[in-house]
DRENFIMAR-945540 format. One record per atom (N, C-alpha, C): x, y, z; chain; atom name. Coordinates in steps of 0.02 Angstrom, whole numbers, padded with zeros to 5 digits. Layout:
residues N
> px/py/pz/chain/atom
> X/Y/Z/A/CA
...
***
This chain:
residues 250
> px/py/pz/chain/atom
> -00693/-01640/04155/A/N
> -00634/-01609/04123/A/CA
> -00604/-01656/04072/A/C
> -00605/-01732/04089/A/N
> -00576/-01769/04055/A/CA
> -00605/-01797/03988/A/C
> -00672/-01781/04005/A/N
> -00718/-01785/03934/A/CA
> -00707/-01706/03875/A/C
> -00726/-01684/03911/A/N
> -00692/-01614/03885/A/CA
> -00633/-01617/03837/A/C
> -00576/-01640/03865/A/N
> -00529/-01644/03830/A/CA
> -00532/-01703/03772/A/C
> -00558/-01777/03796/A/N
> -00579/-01816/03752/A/CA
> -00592/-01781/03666/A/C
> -00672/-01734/03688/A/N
> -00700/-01712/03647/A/CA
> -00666/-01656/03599/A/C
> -00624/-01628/03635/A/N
> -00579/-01577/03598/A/CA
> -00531/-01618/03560/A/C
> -00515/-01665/03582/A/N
> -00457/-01714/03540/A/CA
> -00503/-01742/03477/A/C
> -00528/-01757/03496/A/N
> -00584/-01792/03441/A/CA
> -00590/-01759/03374/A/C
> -00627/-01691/03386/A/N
> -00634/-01631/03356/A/CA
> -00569/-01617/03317/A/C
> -00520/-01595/03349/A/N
> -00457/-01588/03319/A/CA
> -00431/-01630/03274/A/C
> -00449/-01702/03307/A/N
> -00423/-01755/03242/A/CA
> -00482/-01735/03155/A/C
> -00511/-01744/03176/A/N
> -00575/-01742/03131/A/CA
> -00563/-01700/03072/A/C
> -00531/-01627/03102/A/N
> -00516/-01578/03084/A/CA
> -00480/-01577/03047/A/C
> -00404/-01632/03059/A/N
> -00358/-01637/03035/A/CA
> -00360/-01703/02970/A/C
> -00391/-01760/02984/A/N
> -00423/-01784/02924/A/CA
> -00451/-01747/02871/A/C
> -00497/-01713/02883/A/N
> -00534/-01664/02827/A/CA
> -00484/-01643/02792/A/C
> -00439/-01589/02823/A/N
> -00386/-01572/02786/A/CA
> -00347/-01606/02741/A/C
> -00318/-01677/02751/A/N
> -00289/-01703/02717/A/CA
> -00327/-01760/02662/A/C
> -00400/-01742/02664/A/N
> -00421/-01786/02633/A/CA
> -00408/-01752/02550/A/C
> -00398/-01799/02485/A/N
> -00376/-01770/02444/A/CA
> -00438/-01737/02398/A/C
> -00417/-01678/02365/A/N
> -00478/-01641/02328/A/CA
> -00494/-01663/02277/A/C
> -00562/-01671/02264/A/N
> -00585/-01709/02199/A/CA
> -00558/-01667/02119/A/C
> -00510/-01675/02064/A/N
> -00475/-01663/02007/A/CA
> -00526/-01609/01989/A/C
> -00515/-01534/01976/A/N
> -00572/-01504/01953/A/CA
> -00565/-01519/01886/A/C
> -00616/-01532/01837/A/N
> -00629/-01526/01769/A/CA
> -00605/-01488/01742/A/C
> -00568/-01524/01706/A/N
> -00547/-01496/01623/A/CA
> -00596/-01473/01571/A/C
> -00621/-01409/01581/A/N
> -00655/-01403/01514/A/CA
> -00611/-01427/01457/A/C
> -00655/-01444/01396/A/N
> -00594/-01436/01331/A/CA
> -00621/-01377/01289/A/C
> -00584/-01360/01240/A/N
> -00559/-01318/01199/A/CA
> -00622/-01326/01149/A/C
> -00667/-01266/01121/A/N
> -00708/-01275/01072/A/CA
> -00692/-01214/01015/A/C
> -00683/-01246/00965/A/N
> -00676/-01214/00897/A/CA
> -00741/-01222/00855/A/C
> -00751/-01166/00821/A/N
> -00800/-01165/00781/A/CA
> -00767/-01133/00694/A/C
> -00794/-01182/00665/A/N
> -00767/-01167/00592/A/CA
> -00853/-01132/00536/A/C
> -00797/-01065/00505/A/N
> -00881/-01051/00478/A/CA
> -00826/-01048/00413/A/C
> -00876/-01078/00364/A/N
> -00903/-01094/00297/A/CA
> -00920/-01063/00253/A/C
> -00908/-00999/00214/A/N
> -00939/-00946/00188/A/CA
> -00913/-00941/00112/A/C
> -00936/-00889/00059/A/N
> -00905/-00860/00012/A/CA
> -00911/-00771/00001/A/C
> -00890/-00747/-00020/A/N
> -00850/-00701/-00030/A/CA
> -00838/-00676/-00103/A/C
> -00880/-00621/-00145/A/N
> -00847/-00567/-00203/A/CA
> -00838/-00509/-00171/A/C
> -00747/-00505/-00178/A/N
> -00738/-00485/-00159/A/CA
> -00725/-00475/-00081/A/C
> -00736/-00401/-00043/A/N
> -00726/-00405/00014/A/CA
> -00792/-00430/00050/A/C
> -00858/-00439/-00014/A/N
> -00916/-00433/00018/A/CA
> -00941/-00498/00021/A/C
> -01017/-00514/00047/A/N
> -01028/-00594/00060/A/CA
> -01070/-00588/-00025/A/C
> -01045/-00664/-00042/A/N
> -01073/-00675/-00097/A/CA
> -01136/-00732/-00087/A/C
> -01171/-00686/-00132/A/N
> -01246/-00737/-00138/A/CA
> -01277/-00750/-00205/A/C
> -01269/-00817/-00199/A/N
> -01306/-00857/-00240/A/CA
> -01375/-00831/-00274/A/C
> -01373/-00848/-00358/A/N
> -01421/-00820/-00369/A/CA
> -01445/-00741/-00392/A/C
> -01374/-00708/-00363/A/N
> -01379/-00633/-00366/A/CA
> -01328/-00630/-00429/A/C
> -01330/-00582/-00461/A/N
> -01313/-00561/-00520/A/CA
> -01214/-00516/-00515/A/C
> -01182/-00549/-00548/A/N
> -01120/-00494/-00522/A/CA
> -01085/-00490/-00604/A/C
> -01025/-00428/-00600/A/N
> -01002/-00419/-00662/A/CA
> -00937/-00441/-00639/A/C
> -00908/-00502/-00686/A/N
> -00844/-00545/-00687/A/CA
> -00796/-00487/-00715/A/C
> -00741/-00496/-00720/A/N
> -00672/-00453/-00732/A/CA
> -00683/-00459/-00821/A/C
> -00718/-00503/-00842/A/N
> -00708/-00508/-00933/A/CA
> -00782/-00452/-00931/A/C
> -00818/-00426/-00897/A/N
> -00867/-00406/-00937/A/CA
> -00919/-00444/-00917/A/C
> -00924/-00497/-00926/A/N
> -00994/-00548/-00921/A/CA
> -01018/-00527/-00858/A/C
> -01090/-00538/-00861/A/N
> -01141/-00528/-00808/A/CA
> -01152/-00630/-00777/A/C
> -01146/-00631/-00705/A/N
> -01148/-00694/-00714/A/CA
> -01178/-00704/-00639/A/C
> -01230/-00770/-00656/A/N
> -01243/-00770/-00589/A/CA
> -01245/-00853/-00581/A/C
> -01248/-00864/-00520/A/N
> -01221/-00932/-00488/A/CA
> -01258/-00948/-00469/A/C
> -01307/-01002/-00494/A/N
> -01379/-01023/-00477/A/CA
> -01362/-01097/-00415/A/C
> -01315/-01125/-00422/A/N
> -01299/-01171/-00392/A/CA
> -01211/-01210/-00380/A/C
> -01190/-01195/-00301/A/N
> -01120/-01198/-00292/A/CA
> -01121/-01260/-00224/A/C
> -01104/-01308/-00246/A/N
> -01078/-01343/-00192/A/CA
> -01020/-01381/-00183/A/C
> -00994/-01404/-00143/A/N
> -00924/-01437/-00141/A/CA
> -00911/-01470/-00068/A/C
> -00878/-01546/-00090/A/N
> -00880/-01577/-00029/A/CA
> -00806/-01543/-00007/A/C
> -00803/-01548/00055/A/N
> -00750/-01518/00117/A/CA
> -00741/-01578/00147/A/C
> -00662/-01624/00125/A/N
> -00666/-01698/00150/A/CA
> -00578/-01669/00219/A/C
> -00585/-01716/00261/A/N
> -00518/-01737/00313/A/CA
> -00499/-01663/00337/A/C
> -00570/-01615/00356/A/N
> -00529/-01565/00387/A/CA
> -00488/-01568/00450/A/C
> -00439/-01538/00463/A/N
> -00403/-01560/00507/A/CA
> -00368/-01502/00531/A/C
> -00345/-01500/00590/A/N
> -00296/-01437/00601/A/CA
> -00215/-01463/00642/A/C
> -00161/-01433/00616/A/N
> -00112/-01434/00602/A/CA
> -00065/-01401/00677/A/C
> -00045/-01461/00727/A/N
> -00004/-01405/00784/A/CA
> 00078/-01404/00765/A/C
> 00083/-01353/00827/A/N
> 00157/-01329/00800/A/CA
> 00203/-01380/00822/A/C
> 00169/-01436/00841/A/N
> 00246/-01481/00840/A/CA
> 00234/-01532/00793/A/C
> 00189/-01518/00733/A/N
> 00170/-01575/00679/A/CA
> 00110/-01625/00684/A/C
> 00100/-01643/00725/A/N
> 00047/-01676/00735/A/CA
> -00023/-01644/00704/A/C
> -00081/-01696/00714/A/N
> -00128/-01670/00646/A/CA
> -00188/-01665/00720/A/C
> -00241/-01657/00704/A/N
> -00324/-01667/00750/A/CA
> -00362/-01679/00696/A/C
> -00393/-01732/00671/A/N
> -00447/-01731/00628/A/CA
> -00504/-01704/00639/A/C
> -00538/-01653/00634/A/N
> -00616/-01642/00661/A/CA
> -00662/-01664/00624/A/C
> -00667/-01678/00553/A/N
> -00705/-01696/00507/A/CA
> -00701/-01720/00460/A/C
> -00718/-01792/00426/A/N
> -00714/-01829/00376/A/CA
> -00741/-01809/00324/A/C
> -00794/-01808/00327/A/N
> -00831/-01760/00272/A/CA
> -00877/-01688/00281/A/C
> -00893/-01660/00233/A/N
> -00937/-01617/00235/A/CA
> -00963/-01592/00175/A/C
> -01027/-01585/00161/A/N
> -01049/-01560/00089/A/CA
> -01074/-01485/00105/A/C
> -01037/-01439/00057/A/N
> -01051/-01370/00086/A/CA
> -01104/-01341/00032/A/C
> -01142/-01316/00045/A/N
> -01193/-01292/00015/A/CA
> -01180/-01219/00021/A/C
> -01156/-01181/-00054/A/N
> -01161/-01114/-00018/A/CA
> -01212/-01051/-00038/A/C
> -01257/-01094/-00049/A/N
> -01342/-01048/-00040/A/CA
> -01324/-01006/00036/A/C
> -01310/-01038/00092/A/N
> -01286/-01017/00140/A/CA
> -01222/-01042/00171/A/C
> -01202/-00981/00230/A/N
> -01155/-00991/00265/A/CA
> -01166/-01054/00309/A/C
> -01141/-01095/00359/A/N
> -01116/-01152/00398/A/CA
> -01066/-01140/00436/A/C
> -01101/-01170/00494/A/N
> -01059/-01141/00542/A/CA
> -01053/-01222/00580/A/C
> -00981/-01238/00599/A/N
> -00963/-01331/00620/A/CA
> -00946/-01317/00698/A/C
> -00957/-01357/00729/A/N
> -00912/-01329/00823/A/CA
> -00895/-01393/00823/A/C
> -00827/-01389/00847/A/N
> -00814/-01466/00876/A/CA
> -00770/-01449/00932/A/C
> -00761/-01492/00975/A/N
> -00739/-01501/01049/A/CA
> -00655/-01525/00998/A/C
> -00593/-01483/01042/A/N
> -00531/-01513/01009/A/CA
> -00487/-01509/01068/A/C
> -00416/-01531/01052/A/N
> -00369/-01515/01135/A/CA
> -00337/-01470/01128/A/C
> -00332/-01453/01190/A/N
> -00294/-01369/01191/A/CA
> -00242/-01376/01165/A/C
> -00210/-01320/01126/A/N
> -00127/-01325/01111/A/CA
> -00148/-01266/01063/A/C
> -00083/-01239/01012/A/N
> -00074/-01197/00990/A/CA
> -00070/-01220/00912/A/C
> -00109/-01228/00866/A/N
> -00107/-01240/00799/A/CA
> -00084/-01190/00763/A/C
> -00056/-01213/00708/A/N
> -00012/-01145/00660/A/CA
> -00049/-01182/00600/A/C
> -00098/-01237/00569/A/N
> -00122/-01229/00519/A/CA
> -00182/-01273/00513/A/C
> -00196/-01282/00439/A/N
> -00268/-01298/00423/A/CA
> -00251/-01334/00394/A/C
> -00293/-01383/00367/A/N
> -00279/-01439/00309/A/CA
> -00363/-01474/00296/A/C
> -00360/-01467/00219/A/N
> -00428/-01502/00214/A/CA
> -00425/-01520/00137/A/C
> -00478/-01562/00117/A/N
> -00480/-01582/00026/A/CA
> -00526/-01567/00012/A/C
> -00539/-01518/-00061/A/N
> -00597/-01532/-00068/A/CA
> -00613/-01570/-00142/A/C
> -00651/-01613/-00137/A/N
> -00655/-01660/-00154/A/CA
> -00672/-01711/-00099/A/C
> -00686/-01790/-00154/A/N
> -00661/-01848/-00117/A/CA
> -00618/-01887/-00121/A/C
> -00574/-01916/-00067/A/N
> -00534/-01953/-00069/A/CA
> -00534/-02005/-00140/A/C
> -00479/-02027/-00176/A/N
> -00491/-02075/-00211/A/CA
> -00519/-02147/-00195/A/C
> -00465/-02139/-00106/A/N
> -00506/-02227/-00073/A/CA
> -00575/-02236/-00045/A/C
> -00618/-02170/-00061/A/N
> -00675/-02160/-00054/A/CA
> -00729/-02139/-00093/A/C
> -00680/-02143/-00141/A/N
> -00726/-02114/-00229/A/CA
> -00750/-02177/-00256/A/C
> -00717/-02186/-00326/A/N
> -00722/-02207/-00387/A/CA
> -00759/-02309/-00350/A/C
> -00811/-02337/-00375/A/N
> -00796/-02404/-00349/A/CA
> -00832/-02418/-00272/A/C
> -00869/-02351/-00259/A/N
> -00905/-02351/-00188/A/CA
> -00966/-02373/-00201/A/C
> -01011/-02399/-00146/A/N
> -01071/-02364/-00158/A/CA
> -01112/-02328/-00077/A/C
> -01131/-02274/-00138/A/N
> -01174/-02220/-00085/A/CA
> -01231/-02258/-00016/A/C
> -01242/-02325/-00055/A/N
> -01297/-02356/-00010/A/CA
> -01274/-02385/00059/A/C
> -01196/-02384/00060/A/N
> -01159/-02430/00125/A/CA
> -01161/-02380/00177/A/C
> -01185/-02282/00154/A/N
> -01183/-02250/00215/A/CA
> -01262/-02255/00268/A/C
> -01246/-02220/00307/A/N
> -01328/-02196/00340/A/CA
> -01357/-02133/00288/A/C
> -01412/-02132/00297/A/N
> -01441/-02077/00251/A/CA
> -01414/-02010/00269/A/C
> -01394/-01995/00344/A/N
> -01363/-01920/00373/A/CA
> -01298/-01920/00360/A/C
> -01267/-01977/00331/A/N
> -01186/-01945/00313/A/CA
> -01188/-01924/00229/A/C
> -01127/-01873/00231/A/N
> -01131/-01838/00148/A/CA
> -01118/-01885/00109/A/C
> -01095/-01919/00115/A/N
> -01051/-01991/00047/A/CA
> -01125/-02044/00036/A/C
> -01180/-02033/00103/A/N
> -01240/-02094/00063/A/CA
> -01278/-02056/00014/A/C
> -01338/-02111/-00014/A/N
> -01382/-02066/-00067/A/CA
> -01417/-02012/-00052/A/C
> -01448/-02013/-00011/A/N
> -01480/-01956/00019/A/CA
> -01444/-01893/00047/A/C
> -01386/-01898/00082/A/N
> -01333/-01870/00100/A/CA
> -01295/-01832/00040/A/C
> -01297/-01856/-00005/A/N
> -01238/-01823/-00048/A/CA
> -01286/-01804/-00106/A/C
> -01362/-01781/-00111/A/N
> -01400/-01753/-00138/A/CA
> -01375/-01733/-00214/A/C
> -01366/-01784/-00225/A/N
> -01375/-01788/-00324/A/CA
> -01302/-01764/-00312/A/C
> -01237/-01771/-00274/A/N
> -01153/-01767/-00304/A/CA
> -01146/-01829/-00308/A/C
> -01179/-01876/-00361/A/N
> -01153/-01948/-00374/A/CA
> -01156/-01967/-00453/A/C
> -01126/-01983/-00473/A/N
> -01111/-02004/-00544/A/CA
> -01142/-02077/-00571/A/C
> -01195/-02094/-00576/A/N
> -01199/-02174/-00566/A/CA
> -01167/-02196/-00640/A/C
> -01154/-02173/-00692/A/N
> -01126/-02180/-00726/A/CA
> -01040/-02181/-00740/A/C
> -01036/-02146/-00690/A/N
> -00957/-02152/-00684/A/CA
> -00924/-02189/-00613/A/C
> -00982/-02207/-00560/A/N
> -00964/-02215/-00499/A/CA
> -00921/-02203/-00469/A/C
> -00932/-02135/-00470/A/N
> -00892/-02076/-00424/A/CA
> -00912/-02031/-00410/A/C
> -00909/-01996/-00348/A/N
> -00915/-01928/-00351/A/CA
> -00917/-01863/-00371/A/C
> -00965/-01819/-00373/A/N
> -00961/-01767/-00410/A/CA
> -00944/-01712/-00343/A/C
> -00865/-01693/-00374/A/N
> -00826/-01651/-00313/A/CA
> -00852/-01564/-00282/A/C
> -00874/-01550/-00366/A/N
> -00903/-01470/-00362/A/CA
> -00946/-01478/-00414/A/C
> -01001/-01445/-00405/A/N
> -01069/-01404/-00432/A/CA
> -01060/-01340/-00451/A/C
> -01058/-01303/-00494/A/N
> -01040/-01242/-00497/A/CA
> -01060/-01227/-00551/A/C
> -01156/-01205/-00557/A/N
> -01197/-01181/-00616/A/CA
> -01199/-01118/-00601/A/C
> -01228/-01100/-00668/A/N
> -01266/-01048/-00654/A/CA
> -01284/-01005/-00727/A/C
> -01312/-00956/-00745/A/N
> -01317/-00917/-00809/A/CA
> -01281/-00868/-00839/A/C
> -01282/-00838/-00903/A/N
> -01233/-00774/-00872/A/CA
> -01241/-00743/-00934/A/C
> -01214/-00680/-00958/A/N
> -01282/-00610/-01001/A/CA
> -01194/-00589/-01041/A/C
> -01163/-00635/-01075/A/N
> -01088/-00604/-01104/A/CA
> -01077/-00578/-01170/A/C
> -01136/-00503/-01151/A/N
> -01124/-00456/-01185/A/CA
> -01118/-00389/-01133/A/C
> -01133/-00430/-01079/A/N
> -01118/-00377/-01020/A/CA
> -01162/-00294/-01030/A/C
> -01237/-00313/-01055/A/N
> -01277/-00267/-01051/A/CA
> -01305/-00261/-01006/A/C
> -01324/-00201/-00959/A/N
> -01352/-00217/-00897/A/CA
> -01412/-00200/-00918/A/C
> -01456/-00267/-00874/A/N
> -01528/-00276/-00893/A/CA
> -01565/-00344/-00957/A/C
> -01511/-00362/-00968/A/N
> -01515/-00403/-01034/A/CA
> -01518/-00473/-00994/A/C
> -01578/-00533/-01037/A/N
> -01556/-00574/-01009/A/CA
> -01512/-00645/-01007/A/C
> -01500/-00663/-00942/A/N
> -01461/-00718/-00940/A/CA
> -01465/-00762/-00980/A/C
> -01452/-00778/-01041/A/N
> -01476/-00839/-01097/A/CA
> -01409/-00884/-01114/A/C
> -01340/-00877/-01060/A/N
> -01297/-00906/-01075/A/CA
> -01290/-00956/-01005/A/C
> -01284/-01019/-01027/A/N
> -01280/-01059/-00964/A/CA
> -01210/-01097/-00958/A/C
> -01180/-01096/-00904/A/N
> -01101/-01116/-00885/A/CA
> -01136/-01191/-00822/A/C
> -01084/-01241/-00827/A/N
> -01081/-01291/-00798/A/CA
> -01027/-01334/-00800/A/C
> -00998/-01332/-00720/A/N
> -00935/-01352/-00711/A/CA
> -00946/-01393/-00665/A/C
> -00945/-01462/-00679/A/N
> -00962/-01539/-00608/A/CA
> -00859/-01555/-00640/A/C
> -00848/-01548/-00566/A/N
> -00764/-01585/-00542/A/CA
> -00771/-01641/-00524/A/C
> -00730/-01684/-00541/A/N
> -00743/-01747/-00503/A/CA
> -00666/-01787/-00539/A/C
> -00661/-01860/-00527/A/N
> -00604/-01911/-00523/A/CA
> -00535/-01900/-00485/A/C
> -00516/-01944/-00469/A/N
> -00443/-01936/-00455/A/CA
> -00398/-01881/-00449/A/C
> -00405/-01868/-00511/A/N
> -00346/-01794/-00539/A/CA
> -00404/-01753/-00509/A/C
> -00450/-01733/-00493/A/N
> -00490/-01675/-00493/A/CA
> -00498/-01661/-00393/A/C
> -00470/-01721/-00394/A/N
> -00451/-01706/-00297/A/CA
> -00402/-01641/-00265/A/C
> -00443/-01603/-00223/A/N
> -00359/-01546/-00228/A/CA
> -00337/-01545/-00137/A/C
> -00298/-01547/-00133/A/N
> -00291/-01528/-00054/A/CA
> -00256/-01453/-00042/A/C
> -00315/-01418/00001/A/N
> -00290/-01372/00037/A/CA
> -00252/-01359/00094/A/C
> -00185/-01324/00114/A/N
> -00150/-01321/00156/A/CA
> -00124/-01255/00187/A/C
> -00136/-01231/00248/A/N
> -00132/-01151/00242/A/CA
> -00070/-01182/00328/A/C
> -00004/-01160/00322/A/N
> 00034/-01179/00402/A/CA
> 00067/-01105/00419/A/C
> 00009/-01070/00418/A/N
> 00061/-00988/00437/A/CA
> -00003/-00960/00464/A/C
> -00042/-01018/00502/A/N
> -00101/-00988/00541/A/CA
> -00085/-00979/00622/A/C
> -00118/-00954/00661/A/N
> -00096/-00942/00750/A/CA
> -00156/-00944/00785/A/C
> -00184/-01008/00788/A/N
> -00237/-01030/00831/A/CA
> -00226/-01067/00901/A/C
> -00236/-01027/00939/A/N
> -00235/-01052/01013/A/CA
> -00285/-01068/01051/A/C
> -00305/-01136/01077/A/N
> -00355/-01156/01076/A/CA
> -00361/-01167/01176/A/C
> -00395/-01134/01210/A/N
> -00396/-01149/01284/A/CA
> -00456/-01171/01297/A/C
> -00456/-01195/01350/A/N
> -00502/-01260/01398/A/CA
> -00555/-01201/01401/A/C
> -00605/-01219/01393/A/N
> -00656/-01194/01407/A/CA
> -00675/-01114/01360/A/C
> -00642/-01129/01298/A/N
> -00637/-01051/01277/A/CA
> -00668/-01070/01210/A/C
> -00723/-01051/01180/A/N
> -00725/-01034/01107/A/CA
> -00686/-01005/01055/A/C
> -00650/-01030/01017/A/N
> -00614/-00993/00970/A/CA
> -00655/-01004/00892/A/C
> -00653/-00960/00852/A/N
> -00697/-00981/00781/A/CA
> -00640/-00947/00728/A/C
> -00648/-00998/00671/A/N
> -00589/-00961/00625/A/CA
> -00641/-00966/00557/A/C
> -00610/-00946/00507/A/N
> -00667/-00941/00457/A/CA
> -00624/-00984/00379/A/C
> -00659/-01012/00330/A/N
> -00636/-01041/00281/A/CA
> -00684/-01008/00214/A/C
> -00655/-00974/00175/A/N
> -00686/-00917/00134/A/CA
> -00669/-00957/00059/A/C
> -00709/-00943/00033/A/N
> -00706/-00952/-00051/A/CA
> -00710/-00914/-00079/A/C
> -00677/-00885/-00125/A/N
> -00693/-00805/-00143/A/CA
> -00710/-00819/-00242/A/C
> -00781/-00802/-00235/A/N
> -00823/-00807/-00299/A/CA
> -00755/-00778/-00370/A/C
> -00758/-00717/-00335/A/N
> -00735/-00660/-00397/A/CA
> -00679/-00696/-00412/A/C
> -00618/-00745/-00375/A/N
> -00569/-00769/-00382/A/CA
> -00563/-00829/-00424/A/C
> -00642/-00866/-00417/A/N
> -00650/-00905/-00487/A/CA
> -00649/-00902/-00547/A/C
> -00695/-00849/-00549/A/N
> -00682/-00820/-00630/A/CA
> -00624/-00820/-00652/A/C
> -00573/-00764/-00597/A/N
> -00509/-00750/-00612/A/CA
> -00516/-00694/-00658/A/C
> -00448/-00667/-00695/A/N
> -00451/-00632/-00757/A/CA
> -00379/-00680/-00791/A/C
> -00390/-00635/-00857/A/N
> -00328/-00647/-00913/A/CA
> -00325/-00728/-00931/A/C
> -00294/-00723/-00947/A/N
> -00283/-00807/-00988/A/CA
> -00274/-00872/-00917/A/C
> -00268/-00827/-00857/A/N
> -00260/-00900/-00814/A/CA
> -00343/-00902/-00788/A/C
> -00393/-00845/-00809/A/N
> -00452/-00838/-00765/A/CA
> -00491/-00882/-00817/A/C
> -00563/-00886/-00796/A/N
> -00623/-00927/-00827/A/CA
> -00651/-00873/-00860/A/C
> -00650/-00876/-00926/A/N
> -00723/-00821/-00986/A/CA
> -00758/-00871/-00985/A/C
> -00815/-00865/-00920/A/N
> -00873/-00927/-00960/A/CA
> -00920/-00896/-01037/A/C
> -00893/-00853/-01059/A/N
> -00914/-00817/-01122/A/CA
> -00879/-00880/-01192/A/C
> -00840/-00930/-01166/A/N
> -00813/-00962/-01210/A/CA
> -00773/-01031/-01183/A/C
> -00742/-01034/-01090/A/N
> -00746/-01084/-01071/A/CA
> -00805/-01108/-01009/A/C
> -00862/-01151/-01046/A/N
> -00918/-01131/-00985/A/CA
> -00954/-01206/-00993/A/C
> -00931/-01280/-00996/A/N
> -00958/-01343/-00991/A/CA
> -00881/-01401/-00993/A/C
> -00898/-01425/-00915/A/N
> -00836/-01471/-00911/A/CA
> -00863/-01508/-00853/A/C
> -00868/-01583/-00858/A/N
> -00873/-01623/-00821/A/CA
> -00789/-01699/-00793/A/C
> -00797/-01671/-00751/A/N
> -00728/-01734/-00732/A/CA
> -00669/-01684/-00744/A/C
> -00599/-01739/-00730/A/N
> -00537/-01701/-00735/A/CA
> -00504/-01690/-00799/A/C
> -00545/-01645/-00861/A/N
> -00537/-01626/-00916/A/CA
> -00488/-01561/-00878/A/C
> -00459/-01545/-00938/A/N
> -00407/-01496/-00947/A/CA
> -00430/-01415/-00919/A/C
> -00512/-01421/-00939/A/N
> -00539/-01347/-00912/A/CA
> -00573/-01369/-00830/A/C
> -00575/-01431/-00826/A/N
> -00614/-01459/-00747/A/CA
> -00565/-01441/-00718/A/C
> -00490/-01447/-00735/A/N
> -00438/-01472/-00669/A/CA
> -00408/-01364/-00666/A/C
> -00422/-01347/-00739/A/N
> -00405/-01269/-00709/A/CA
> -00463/-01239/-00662/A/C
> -00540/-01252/-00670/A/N
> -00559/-01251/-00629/A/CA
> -00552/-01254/-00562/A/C
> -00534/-01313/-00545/A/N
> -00501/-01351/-00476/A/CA
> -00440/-01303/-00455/A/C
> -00388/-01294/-00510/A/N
> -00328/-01249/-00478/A/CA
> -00369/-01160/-00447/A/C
> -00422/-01152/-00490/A/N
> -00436/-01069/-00478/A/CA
> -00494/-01088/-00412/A/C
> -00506/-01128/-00388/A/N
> -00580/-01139/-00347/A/CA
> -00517/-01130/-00267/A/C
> -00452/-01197/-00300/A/N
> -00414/-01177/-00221/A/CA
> -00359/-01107/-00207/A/C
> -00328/-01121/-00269/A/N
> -00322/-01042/-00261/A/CA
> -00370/-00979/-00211/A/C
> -00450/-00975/-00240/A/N
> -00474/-00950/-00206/A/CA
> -00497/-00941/-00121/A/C
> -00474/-01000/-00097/A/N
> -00479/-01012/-00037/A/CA
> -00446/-00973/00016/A/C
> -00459/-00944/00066/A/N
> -00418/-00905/00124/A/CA
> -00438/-00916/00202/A/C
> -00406/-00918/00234/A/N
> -00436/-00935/00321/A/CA
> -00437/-00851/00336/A/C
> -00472/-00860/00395/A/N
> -00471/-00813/00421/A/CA
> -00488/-00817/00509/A/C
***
């Protein structure tokens, strides 16, 4: 009987340890955002290479568009910043799609340059990166100036038919390379509502909208007459104003 009870005491204690032993912290997933990269004539996806009619008339097509995407970052509602990305060279032959792991909270905006930094421009050289980051030689695939040692911010060729005959061909060529100091622009959008939870995918989108380059009227681009500018010349930097202009989250 007396073992009996022993054993029942035993048991009971045992029982009662377990219980109070403390539970291992369950994991925090974190928060994953995914940023996609795209352009846009219009409401529709724009592609490179394909032929479209600008607001002046001209037939124009965009043989080649790229642009570095420097210090993206997103913006919470009590001010504070999250950097996700230092650089990025966007190629928009195609869309890109970025994921990065961020902390939960509730962001109200975006912030990014495109361009490069000045303390990362003018006076660099491309050879101090690894070959897989956008700022080395290999990395930043002919956006380098060795003559100016700086960056070339935007690429933005292509041909274009400005007599606006359909069928006629492209024998007019436009070429717009952004680049220096003045030709840096920062984008800032704080009337966004991104809520970001542990373990949850959220994806927001960063759009360039083609047709919005051109523009119309005296503030838009006639590459029928303004269509060759390299650096922060007077038609580079309206460039630069109509390229961020065009920009929208989504």
């Amino acid at each position: 009987m007396k073992k009996s009870v022993v054993f029942l005491s035993l048991a009971i204690f045992s029982l009662l340890l377990a219980s109070c032993d403390p539970k291992e912290p369950e994991e925090v997933k974190p928060a994953v955002l995914t940023v996609n990269i795209d352009s846009k004539w219009g409401s529709d996806p724009f592609e490179v290479q394909q032929v479209y009619t600008d607001s002046y008339g001209n037939r124009v097509r965009v043989d080649n568009f790229q642009s570095y995407i420097s210090m993206l970052t997103l913006i919470k509602n009590d001010g504070s910043e999250v950097l996700l990305k230092d650089f990025h060279l966007q190629n928009f032959m195609d869309a890109t799609t970025l994921t990065f792991e961020a902390p939960v909270g509730v962001y109200t905006g975006v912030r990014f340059g495109v361009g490069v930094p000045a303390t990362y421009n003018q006076h660099e050289d491309p050879a101090q990166y690894p070959s897989s980051h956008p700022l080395s030689v290999a990395g930043s695939q002919g956006m380098f100036w060795t003559w100016n040692t700086g960056y070339i911010f935007t690429k933005f060729e292509g041909k274009a038919d400005t007599t606006g005959t359909e069928g006629a061909d492209l024998l007019h060529n436009f070429t717009f390379h952004t680049g220096d100091t003045d030709g840096y622009s920062e984008f800032v959008s704080t009337s966004e509502n991104i809520e970001l939870k542990a373990g949850v995918t959220t994806a927001i989108g960063i759009n360039f909208h083609v047709d919005q380059i051109f523009g119309s009227g005296p503030e838009g681009i006639d590459v029928s007459s303004d269509f060759n500018t390299s650096g922060a010349t007077v038609l580079g930097l309206k460039f630069v104003g109509r390229l961020d202009d065009s920009i929208t989250i989504d």
